[in-house]
C-alpha positions as CSV (number, residue, x, y, z in Angstrom):
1,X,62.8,59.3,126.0
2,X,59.8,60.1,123.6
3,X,58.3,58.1,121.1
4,X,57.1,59.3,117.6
5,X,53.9,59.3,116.3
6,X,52.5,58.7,112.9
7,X,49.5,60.0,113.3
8,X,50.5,63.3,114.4
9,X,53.2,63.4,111.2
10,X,56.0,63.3,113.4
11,X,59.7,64.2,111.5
12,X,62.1,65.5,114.1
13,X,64.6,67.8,112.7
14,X,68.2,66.4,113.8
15,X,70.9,68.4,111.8
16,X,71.6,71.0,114.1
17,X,72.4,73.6,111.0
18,X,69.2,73.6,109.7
19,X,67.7,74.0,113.4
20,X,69.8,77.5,113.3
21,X,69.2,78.6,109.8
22,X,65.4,78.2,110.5
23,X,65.5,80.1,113.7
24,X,67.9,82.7,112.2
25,X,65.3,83.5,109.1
26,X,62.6,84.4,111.9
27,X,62.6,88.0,112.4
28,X,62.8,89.0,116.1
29,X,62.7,92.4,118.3
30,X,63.6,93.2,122.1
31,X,60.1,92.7,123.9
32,X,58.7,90.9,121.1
33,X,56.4,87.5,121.4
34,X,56.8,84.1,119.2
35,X,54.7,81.3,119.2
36,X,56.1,77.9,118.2
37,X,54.3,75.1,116.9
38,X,54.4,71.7,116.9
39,X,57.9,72.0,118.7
40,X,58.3,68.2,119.3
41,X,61.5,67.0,121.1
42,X,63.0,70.8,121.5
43,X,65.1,70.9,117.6
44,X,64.4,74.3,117.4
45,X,62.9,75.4,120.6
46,X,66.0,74.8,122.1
47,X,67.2,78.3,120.1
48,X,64.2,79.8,120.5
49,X,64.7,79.5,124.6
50,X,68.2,81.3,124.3
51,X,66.7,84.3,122.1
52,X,67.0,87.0,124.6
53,X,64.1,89.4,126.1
54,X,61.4,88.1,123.6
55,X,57.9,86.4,125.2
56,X,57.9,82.8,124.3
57,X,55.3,80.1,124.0
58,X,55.1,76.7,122.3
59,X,51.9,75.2,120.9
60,X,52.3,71.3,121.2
61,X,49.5,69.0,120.9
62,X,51.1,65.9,122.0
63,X,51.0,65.5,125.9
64,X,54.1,62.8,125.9
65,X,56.3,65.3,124.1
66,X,55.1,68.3,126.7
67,X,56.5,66.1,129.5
68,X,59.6,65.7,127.5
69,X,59.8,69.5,127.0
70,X,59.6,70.1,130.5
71,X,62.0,67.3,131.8
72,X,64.8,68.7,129.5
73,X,64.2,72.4,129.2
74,X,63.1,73.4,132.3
75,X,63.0,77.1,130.8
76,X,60.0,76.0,129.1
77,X,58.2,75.6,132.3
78,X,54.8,77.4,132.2
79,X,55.2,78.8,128.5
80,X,53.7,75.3,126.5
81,X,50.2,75.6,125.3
82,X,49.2,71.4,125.5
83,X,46.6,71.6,123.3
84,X,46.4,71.7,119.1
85,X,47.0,74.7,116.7
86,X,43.6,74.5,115.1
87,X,41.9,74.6,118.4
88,X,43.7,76.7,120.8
89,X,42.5,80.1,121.1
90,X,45.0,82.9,120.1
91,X,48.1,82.5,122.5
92,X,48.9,86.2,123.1
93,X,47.2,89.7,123.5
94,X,48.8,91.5,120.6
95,X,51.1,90.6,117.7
96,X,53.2,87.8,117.8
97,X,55.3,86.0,115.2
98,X,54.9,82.2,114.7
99,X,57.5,79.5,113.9
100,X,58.2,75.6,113.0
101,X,58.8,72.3,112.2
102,X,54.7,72.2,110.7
103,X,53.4,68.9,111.6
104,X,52.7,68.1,107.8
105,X,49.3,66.5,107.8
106,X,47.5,69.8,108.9
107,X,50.5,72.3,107.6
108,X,47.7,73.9,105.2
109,X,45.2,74.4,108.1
110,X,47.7,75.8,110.4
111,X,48.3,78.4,106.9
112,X,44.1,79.3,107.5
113,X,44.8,79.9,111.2
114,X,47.8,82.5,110.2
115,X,44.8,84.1,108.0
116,X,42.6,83.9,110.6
117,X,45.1,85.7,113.1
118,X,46.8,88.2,110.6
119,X,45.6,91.2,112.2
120,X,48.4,89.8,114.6
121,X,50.6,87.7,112.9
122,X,53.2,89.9,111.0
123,X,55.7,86.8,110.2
124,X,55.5,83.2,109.6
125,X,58.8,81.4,109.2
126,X,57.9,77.2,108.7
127,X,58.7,73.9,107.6
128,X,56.7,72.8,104.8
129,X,56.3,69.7,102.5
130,X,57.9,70.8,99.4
131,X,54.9,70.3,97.2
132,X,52.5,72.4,100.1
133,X,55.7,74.8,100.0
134,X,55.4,75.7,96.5
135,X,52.1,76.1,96.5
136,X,52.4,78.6,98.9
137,X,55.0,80.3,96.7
138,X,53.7,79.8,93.7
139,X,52.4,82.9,91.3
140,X,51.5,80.7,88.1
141,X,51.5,77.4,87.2
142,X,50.1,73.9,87.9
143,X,51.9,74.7,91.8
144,X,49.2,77.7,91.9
145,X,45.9,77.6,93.4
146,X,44.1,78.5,96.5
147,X,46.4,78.0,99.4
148,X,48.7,80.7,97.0
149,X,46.2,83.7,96.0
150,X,44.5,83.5,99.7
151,X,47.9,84.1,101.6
152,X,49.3,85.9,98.9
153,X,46.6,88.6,99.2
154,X,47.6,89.6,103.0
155,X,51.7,88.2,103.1
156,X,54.7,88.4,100.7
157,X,56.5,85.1,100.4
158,X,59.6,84.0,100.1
159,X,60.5,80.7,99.6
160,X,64.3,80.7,101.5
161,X,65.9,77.2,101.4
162,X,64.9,73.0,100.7
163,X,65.9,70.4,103.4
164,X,67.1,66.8,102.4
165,X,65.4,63.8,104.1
166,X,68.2,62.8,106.0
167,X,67.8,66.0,108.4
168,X,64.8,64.1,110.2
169,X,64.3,61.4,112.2
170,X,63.0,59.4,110.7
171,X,63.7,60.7,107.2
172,X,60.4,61.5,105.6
173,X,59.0,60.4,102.4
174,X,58.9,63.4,100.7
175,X,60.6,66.4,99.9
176,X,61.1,69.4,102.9
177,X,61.1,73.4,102.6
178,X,61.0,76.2,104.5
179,X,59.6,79.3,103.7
180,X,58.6,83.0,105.5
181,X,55.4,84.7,105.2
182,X,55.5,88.8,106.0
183,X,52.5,90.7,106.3
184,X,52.0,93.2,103.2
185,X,51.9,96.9,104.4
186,X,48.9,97.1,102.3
187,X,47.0,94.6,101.5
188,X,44.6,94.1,98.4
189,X,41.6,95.8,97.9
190,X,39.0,92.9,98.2
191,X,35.3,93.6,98.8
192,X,35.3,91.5,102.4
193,X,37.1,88.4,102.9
194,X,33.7,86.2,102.5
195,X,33.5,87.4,98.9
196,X,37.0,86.5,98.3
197,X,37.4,83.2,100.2
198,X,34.2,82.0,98.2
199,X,35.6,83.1,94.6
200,X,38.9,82.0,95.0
201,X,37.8,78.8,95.8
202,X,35.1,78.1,93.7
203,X,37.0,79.5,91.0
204,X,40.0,77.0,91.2
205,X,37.2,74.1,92.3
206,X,37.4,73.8,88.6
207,X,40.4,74.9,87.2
208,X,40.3,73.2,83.9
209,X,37.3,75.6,82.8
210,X,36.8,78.9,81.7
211,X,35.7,80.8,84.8
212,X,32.5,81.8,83.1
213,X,31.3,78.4,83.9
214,X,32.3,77.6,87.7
215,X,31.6,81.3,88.4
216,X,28.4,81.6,86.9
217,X,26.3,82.0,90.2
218,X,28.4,84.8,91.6
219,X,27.8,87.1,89.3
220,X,25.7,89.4,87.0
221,X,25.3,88.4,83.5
222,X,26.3,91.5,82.1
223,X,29.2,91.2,84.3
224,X,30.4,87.6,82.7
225,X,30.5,89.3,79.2
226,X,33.9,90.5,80.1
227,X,36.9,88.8,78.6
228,X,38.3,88.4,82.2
229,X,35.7,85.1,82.2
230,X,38.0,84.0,79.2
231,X,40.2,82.5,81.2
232,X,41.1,80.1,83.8
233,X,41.8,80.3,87.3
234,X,45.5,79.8,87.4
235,X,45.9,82.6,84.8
236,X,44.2,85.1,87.1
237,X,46.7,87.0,89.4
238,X,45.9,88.1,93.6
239,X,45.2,91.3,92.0
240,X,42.6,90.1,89.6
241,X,40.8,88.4,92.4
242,X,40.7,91.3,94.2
243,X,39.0,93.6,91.9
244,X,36.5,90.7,90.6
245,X,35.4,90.3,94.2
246,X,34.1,94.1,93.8
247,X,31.5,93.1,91.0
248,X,30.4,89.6,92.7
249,X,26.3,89.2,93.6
């Protein structure tokens, strides 16, 4: 048997429906490679593994579970990564699509490693708090910030179905979701990803404000004349981030 862990935000996923739907939403080609993370005790690997002719691996960072993996699965043999998501290096040569139960206390750094890998990451199907869910999701509102505009500017998402507590051992205190990410054909016009990555954030550092203020080191003063400054950070779209990043410093 396995034990959970606290500290690594373990929920196992035990209702066998959700397990399916969650695979099912992933979409999957002959040939083609998936990378799962944070597969725990096997909920979903299990239909992952039975997925014909595609390359699989799992990311798992916790070496009890591994063992676990192996003893029960023994198709897993040789395809588990025994390290952590935010330290492993990329787990295939080309593009591969990625997949889970997100271990919740680092489900919005796992999001900066999908940015980080997007030149080969076309989909993302995964299990999200609700409230990091939305945010994801989100295109206005208190929900919006950050984590939204900067994967909204390379993926289109779509938030598919919530998942009650009681589908998790144990049941976790909050609210579940799961959403897919797929990579935008073309993506925004931004003036490099630095720029961005610096406006976006410093722009919703203070979200109360008018952007004039937060903003003011990033750009001309001329440039901050324009009505655009006006507002606040949560009433800019991806789009209007894109083309401010052109006139930055």
């Amino acid at each position: 048997m396995y034990t959970l862990k606290k500290s690594l935000g373990q929920h196992f996923l035990k209702d066998e429906n959700i397990c399916r739907k969650i695979v099912e939403a992933l979409p999957v080609n002959p040939g083609q490679q998936i990378v799962e993370v944070g597969p725990g005790a096997g909920a979903i690997t299990k239909y992952l593994l039975q997925i014909p002719d595609v390359h699989f691996k799992a990311v798992e960072l916790d070496t009890e579970k591994v063992q676990y993996l192996e003893k029960t699965y023994p198709d897993i043999q040789g395809k588990i990564i025994n390290e952590s998501i935010l330290d492993t290096p990329v787990p295939f040569q080309g593009e591969f699509n990625m997949i889970g139960n997100f271990p919740y206390n680092i489900s919005s750094q796992i999001m900066f490693r999908v940015l980080e890998w997007r030149q080969q990451v076309p989909s993302v199907v995964g299990m999200f708090q609700k409230e990091v869910a939305l945010r994801i999701a989100a295109t206005k509102g208190k929900e919006y910030g950050i984590l939204s505009v900067l994967i909204q500017a390379f993926y289109k998402v779509e938030y598919l179905f919530e998942v009650h507590e009681n589908c998790f051992n144990p049941p976790p205190k909050v609210k579940s979701a799961v959403i897919r990410l797929d990579r935008l054909e073309t993506s925004y016009d931004i003036a490099s990803e630095r720029k961005f990555f610096v406006l976006v954030k410093t722009a919703f550092g203070q979200r109360r404000k008018q952007l004039r203020n937060p903003l003011k080191g990033l750009f001309a003063k001329e440039v901050l004349q324009d009505s655009i400054f006006n507002k606040r950070a949560e009433e800019l779209s991806v789009a209007d981030f894109a083309a401010l990043s052109h006139k930055m410093l």
